[in-house]
N, C-alpha and C positions, 0 to 999 in steps of 0.2 A: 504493500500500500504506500507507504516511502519511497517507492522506488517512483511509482507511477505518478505521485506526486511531485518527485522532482524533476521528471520529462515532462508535466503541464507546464512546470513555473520555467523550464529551459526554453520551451516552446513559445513561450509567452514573451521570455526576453528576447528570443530569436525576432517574433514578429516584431518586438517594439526598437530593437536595432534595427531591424529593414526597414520600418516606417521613421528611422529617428530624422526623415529629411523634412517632418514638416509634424507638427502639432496635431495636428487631423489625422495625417495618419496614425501617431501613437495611441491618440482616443478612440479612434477605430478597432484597433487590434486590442486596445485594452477592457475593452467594451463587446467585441465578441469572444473572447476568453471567457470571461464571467457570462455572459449570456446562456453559452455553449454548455457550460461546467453547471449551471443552474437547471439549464433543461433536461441534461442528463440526470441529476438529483429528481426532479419531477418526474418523469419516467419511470423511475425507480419505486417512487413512493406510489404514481398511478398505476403500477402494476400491480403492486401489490392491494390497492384497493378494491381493484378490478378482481381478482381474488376471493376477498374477502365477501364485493357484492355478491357473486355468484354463488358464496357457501348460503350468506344471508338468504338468498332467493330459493334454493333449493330447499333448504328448511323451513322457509314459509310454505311453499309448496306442499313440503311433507304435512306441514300442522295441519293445513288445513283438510288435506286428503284424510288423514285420521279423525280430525272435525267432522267430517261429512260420513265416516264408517261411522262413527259413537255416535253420530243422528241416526244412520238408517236404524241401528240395533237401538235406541230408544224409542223409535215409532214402531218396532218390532213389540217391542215391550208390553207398551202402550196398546196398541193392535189386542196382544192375546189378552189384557186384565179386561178392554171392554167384551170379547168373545167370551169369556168363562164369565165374565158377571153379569152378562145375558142369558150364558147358561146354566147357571144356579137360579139365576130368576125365573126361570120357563123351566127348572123340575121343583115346582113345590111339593111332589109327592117322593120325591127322591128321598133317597134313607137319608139319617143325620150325617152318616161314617164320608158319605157322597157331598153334602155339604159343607166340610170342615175339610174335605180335601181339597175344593173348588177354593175355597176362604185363604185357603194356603198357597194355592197356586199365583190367587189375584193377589195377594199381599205379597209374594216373591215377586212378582213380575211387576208389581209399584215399585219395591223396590228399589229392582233392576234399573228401571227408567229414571229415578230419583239418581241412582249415583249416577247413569251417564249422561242427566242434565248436568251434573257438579263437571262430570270431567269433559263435556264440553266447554262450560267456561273455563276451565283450566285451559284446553289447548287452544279456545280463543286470543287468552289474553296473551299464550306463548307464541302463536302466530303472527298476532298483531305486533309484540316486542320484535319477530325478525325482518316484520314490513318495515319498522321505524328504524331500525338498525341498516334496514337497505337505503332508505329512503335519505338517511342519515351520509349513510359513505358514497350514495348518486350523486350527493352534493358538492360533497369533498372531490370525485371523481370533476366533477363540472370547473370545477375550480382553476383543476389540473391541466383538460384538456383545452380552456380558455388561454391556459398561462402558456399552455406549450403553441398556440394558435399565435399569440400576440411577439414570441419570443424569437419564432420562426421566422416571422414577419419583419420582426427588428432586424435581426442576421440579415435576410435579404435586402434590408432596406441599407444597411450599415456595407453590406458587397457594392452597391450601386453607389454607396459616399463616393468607395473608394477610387471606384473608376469616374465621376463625373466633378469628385471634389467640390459637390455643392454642398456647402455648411446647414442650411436646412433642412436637407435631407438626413445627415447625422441627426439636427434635432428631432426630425418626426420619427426616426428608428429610436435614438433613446428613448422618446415618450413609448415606444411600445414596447421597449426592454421595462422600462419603471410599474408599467401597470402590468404587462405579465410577471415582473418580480412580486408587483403588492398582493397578484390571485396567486401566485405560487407560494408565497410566503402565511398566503389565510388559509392555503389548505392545509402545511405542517401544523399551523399551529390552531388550526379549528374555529379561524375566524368566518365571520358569516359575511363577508363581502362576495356578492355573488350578483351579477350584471345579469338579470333574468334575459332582456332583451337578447343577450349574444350567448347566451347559454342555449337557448330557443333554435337561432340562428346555427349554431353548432352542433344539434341535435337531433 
């Protein structure tokens, strides 16, 4: 890691020796160094989120397919205590032994349904926890791939300084090096700066 660190910082003097014939150009080369070295960082960290979204989603996925068995086997439930307690109702002549078995059946199967009302809200609200967890690192994601869009953009604009050496041009690349820094800097540290409009645009 020292190593590869000291071939960035050689490269980086390399560049600012080649450009030492003019002020512009060391801004340039010193400015896509950091740009370049920043984007890579964001990659890094958007991979890995990208990751993480899809474990989130697969587990929402799972909760709620399990949500949906522990419903049908409650309306199952449910289903048999109204059939047995129609059917104890329609044999009033039936022995008592017939009646206390039926008694047993409909209160097993309330229940049955009773706990898997309970452990449907259980895996509701573990569901919903892995929507908001996704929902949560979509955003971070967005952050990322704005920052790496604006950073991209700089570089290119910051190539064309160099061959036209129009001083405006430097400025309008650094303004998009500075706000792809500020969204890549809010997704490390889980700020909520997030330009819905170009998130939209990018999406």
């Amino acid at each position: 890691m020292v190593a590869l660190m000291s071939d960035i910082v050689d490269q980086v003097k390399d560049a600012v020796e080649a450009g030492g014939e003019s002020r512009l150009n060391t801004a340039i080369a010193v400015l896509v160094s950091i740009t370049a070295t920043f984007i890579a960082l964001c990659n890094v960290k958007d991979g890995n989120i990208g990751q993480a979204m899809a474990q989130a989603q697969a587990h929402s996925v799972d909760a709620w397919a399990y949500y949906q068995a522990k419903g049908t086997k409650q309306l199952l439930a449910e289903s048999m205590v109204d059939q047995l307690t129609i059917q104890r109702d329609t044999l009033s002549a039936a022995s008592l032994e017939t009646h206390a078995l039926l008694d047993r059946k409909i209160a097993q199967y309330s229940a049955d349904a009773k706990v898997y009302e309970s452990e449907k809200a259980e895996i509701k609200q573990s569901a919903e926890r892995f929507q908001t967890e996704y929902d949560r690192l979509n955003f971070h994601d967005d952050q990322f791939d704005m920052a790496d869009a604006n950073l991209s953009l700089s570089i290119a604009l910051l190539g064309v300084t160099a061959l036209t050496r129009k001083r405006w041009l430097f400025a309008v690349g650094a303004a998009f090096a500075l706000f792809g820094v500020a969204l890549g800097t809010s997704g490390f540290l889980g700020y909520d700066f997030h330009p819905d409009m170009l998130a939209k645009l990018l999406s």
